[in-house]
N, C-alpha and C positions, 0 to 999 in steps of 0.2 A: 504494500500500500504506500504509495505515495502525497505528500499532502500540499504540493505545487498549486497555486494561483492558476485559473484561466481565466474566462472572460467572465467579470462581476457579474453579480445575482443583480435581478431588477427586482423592482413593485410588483410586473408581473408574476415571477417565479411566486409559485404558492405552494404550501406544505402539503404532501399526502395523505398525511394526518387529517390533518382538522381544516385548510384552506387559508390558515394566516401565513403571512409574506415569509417565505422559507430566508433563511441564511445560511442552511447549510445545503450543497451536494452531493453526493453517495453517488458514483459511479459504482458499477457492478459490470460484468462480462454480459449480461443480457440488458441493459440498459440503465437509465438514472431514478435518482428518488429526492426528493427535496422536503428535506423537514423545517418549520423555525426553530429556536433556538432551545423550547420546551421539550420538543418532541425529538431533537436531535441527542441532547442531554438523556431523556428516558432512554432511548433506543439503543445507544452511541457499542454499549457493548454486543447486540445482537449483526449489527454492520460490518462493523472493523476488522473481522478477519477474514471477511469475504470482498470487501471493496477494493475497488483496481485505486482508486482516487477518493480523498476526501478533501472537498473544497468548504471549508468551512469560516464563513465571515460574521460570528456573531458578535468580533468586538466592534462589528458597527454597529451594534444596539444601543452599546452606552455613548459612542457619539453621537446617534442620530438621535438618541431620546435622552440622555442623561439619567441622572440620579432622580427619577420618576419619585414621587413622596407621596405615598397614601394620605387621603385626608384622615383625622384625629375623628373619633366618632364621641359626639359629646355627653 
């Protein structure tokens, strides 16, 4: 498994999972799987000894969204 950069994930790309905006790719010998960074995290050990490639960009989260803060319930 190699975990080389190709071409960036878009908006498009959507998770197999559940359909939020994937960050990660999972190449496999029969083809791709795109998870977000939830479903990548749960899965990440059933993948990774079968994948040819893992493109995995989820530290754009914390740039694209930062340090997100629950509101306080009062």
């Amino acid at each position: 498994m190699t975990t080389l950069t190709r071409e960036p994930l878009t908006a498009t790309d959507r998770c197999d999972r559940c359909g939020s905006q994937a960050y990660v790719r999972v190449e496999l010998n029969t083809g791709e799987l795109f998870f977000c960074g939830h479903h990548a995290r749960a899965l990440h050990d059933a993948y990774t000894h079968v994948a040819v490639h893992v493109q995995d960009e989820t530290d754009r989260l914390m740039r694209e969204h930062g340090n997100i803060k629950q509101p306080v319930a009062a």
